[in-house]
C-alpha positions in Angstrom: 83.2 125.4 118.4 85.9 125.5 120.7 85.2 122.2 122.3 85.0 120.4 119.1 88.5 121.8 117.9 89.9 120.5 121.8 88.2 117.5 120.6 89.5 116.4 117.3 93.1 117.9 118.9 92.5 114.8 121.2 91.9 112.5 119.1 94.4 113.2 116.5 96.6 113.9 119.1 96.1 110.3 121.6 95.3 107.9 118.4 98.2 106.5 116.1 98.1 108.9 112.8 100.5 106.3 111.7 97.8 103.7 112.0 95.7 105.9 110.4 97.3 106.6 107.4 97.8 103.4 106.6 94.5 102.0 106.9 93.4 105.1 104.6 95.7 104.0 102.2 95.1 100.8 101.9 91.4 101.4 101.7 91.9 104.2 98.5 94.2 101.5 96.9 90.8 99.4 97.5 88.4 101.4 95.9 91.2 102.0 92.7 91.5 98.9 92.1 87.6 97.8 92.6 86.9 100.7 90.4 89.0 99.6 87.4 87.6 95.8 87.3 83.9 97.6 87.8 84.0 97.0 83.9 84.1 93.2 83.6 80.6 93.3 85.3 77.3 95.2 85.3 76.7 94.7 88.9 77.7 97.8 91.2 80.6 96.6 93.3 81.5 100.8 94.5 77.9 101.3 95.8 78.1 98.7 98.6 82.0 99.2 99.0 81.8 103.0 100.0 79.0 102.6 101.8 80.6 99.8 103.9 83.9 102.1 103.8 81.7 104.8 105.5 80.1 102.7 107.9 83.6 101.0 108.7 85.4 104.5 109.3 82.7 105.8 111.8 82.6 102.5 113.7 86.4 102.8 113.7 86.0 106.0 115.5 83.4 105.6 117.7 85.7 102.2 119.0 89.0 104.4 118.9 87.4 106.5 121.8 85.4 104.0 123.6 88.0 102.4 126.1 88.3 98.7 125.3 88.2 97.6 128.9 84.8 98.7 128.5 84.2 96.2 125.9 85.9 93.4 127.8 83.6 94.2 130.4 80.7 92.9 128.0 82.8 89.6 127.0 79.0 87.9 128.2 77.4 89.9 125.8 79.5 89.8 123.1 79.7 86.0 123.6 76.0 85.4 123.1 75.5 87.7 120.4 78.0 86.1 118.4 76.7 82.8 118.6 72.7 84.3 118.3 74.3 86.1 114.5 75.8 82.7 113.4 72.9 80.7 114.5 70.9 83.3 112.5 72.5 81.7 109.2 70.7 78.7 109.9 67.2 80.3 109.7 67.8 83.1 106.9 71.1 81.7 105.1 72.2 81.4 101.5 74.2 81.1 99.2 76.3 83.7 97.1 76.9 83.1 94.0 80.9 82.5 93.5 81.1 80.6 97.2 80.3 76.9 98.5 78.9 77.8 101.7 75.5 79.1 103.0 77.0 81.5 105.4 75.5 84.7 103.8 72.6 86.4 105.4 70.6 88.9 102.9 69.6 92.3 104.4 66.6 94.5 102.9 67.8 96.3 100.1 69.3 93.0 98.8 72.6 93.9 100.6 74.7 90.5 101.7 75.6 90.1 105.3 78.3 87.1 106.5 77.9 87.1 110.5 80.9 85.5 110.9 83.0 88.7 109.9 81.7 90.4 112.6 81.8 87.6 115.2 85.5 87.7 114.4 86.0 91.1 116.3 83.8 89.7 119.0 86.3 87.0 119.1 89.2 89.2 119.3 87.4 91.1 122.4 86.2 87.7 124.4 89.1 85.7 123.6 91.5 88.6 125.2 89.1 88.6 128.2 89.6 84.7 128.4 93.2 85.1 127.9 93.3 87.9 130.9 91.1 86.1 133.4 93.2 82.9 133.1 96.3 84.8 133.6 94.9 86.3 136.4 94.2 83.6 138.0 97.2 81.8 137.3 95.6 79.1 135.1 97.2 80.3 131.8 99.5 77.3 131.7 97.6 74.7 133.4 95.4 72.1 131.4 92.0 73.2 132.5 93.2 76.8 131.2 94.2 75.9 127.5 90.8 73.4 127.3 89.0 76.1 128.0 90.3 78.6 125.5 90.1 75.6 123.4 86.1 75.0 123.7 85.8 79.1 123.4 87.3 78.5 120.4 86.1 75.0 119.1 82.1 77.2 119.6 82.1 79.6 117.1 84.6 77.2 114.4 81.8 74.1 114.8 79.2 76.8 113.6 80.9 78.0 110.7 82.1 74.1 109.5 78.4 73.3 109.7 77.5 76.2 107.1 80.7 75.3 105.0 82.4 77.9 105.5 85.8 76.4 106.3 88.1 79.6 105.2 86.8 81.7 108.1 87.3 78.1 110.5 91.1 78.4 109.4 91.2 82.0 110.3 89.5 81.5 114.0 92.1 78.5 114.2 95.2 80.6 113.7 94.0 83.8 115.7 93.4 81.4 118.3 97.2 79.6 118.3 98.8 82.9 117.7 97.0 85.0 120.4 97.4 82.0 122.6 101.1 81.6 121.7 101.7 85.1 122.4 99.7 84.9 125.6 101.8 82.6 127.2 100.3 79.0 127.0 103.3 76.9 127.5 105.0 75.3 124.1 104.0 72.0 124.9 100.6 72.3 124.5 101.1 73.3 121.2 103.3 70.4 120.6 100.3 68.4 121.7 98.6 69.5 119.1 101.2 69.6 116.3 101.3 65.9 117.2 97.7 65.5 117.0 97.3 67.4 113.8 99.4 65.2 112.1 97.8 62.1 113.6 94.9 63.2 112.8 95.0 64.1 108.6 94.6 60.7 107.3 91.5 61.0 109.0 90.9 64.3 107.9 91.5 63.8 104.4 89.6 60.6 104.4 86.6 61.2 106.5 86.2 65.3 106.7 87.3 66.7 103.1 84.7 66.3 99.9 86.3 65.9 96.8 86.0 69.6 96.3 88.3 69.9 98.9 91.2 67.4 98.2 91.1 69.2 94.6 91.8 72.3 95.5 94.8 70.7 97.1 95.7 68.8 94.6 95.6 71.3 91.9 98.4 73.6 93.9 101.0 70.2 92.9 99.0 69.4 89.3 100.6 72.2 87.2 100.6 70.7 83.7 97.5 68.2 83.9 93.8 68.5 84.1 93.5 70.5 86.8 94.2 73.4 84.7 91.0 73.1 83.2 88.5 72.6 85.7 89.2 73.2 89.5 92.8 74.9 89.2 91.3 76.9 86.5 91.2 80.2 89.3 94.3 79.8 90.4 95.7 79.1 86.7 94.3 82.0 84.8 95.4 84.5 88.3 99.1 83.9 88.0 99.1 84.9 84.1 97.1 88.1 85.3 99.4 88.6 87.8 102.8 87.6 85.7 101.0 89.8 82.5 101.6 93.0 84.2 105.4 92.6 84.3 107.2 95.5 86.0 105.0 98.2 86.1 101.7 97.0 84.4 99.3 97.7 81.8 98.0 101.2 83.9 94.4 100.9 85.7 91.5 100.6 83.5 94.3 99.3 80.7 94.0 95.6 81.2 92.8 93.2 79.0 92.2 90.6 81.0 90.8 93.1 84.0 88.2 93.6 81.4 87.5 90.1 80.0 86.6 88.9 83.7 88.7 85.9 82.8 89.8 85.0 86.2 87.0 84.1 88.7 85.9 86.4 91.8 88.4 88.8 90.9 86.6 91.4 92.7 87.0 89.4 95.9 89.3 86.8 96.5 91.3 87.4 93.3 91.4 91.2 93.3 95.6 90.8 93.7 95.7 89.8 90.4 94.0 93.2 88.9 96.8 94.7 90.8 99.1 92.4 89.3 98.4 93.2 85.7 97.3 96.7 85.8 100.1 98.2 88.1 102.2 95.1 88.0 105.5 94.1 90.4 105.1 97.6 91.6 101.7 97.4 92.6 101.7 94.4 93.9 105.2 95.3 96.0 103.2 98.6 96.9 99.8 96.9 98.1 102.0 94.1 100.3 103.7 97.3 101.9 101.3 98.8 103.1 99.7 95.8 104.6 103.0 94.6 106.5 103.2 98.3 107.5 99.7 97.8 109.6 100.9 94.0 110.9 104.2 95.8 112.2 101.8 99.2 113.8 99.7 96.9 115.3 102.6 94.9 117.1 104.3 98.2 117.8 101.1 99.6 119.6 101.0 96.0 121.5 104.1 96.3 122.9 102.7 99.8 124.3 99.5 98.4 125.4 99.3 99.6 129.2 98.2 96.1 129.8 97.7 92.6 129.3 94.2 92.3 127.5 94.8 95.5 125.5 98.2 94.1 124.0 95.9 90.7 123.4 93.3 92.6 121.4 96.2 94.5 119.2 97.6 91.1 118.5 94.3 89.5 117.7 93.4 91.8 115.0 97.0 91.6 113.9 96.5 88.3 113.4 93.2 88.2 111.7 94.8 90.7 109.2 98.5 88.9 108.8 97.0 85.3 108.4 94.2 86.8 105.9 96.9 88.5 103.8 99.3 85.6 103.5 96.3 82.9 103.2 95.0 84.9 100.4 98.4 86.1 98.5 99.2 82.1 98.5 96.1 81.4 96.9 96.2 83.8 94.0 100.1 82.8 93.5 99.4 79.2 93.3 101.3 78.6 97.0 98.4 77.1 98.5 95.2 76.1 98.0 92.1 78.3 97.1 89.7 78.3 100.3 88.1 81.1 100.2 89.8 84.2 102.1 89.4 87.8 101.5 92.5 90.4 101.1 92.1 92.2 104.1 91.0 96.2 102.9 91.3 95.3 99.5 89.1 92.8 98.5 85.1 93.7 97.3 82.8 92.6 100.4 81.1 94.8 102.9 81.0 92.8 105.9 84.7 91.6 105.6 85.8 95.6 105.1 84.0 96.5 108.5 85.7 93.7 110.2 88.5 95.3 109.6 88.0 98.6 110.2 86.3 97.8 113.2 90.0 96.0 114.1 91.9 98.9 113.8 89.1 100.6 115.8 90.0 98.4 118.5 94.1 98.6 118.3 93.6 102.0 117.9 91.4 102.5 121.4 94.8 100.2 122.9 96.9 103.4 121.8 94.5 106.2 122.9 93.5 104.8 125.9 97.3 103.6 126.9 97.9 105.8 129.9 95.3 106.3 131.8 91.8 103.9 132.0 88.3 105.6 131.6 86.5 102.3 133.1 84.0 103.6 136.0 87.3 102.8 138.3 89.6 104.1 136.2 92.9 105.6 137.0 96.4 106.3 135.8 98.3 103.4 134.6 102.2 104.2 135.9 103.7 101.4 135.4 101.5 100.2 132.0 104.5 97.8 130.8 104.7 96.0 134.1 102.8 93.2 132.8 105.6 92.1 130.4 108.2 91.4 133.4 106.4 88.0 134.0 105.1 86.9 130.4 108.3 84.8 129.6 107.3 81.4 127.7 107.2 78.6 129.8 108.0 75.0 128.7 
């Protein structure tokens, strides 16, 4: 009994309660707000969502006090296991109803499974190895360096085009220029590909985006016309939901339009707007609060990082959880196009909730583990910010 008191003393007492409480909060928020649109549908969104919740909290702390350089150590593994669960899709794949893509695998039970969640947090962990090694070996800023962290990432992103799943692609793509960004790789190479980018969209638009695609672009400008009715129809009927509630809303389980199912996925994608009508600007000010709370712990707990790779894994699931955020606010606000993004902790979906939590299960291992390594050679890190002395940007 003793040793299990000394035990959760340690825990509570090395990981970020901070952290903590935020994530719990966000997740509760979650369940409120999944439990009030339950109504519009006679499917069981709660069942899968506390399950996954459970599942997500105890993988959370089993990676809080596993020490990450452990993990890194498996980048091989990790690596090959990633690609083996998205290869999977190929084989067992499907289709969800509500998505375009065939990136769902279906577990006994009947329970969907989307790989690529997962192989997100095996990014995280591989891509901060890569990021380390080539720092190490002073090839962070050379051109071999940045093409290889470009072919690491260009693996997993070719594999999830090809199942059509191009919303997770965009979230690989911008955990891989911010982590890089933050890494070091020198501004020009960026540039490069700025410069490229926009070379390249003519060629995108023409060549690379259906016409499924181009409207969903289109329908973002297309306010008055016929998009309206057919593909901005979503993104329409979510900004009355969300401009319905007003100030403080219509109360949880009191919308109308909660209860109609009127806007499309609105257990997923959409779930904003059911915060948007039922608690209104307060809700919605409330549920952005406390995910800019975890984007600013997560930075906070990088900057304590006792070194390189661990700061690289904090801002790899910060960025997985920023970009999601604002990708997916934009959509349901009419900002930018509707491609298929979850609201990190918020949105119905098993597999994206225990990508998450597995996240934070990582940033939080960077925090407990920040002064002193557990690795078979482990030993007490002194000088743990040392690191950031020679990490200035480089033109």
């Amino acid at each position: 009994m003793t040793s299990i008191v000394k035990g959760l003393k340690k825990f509570f007492t090395k990981s970020d309660m901070i952290l903590w409480f935020f994530t719990i909060s966000a997740t509760v928020f979650s369940l409120l707000l999944i439990n009030s649109m339950q109504r519009a549908s006679s499917y069981s969104y709660m069942t899968p969502q506390i399950l996954a919740l459970l599942v997500g909290y105890l993988a959370a702390i089993v990676l809080t006090v596993i020490d990450y350089e452990r993990l890194t150590k498996l980048w091989w593994l990790l690596g090959i296991a990633a690609v083996g669960l998205l290869m999977l899709v190929f084989i067992f794949g499907r289709n969800v109803t509500g998505t375009d893509d065939t990136a769902w695998i279906t577990l006994p039970g009947g329970i969907s499974f989307q790989p690529s969640e997962i192989v997100k947090i095996f990014f995280i962990i591989t891509f901060s190895k890569h990021l380390s090694l080539l720092k190490g070996n002073d090839m962070l800023h050379s051109l071999a360096g940045v093409l290889s962290l470009l072919i690491h990432t260009a693996i997993p992103v070719v594999i999830i085009h090809m199942q059509g799943d191009d919303g997770t692609v965009l979230i690989f793509i911008f955990m891989f220029l911010i982590m890089s960004f933050v890494g070091g790789v020198q501004l020009r190479y960026f540039l490069i590909m700025l410069l490229l980018l926009a070379a390249g969209i003519p060629i995108i638009w023409t060549y690379f985006m259906n016409d499924e695609h181009k409207n969903r672009f289109t329908a973002i400008f297309d306010i008055d016309g016929n998009a309206m009715k057919n593909y901005g129809w979503q993104q329409y009927q979510g900004k009355v939901s969300v401009a319905s509630g007003g100030l403080r809303g219509t109360g949880l389980g009191n919308g109308a339009r909660v209860a109609s199912g009127i806007v499309p996925e609105q257990e997923n994608d959409f779930i904003f707007t059911v915060a948007g009508e039922e608690l209104g600007f307060i809700g919605c000010l409330l549920l952005i609060t406390i995910l800019l709370a975890l984007c600013v712990k997560l930075i906070l707990i990088a900057m304590q990082a006792r070194d390189y790779q661990g700061r690289m894994i904090c801002i790899g699931v910060f960025s997985m959880i920023g970009v999601q955020t604002v990708i997916n606010i934009g959509m349901v606000l009419g900002l930018l196009p509707v491609i298929g993004i979850t609201l990190p902790f918020f949105s119905s979906g098993g597999t994206s909730l225990l990508a998450v939590l597995a996240g934070i299960g990582l940033a939080q291992s960077v925090k407990y583990h920040k002064d002193v390594s557990d690795a078979p050679e482990g030993k007490l890190r002194n000088n743990k910010y040392k690191y950031l002395n020679n990490n200035s940007i480089r033109y």
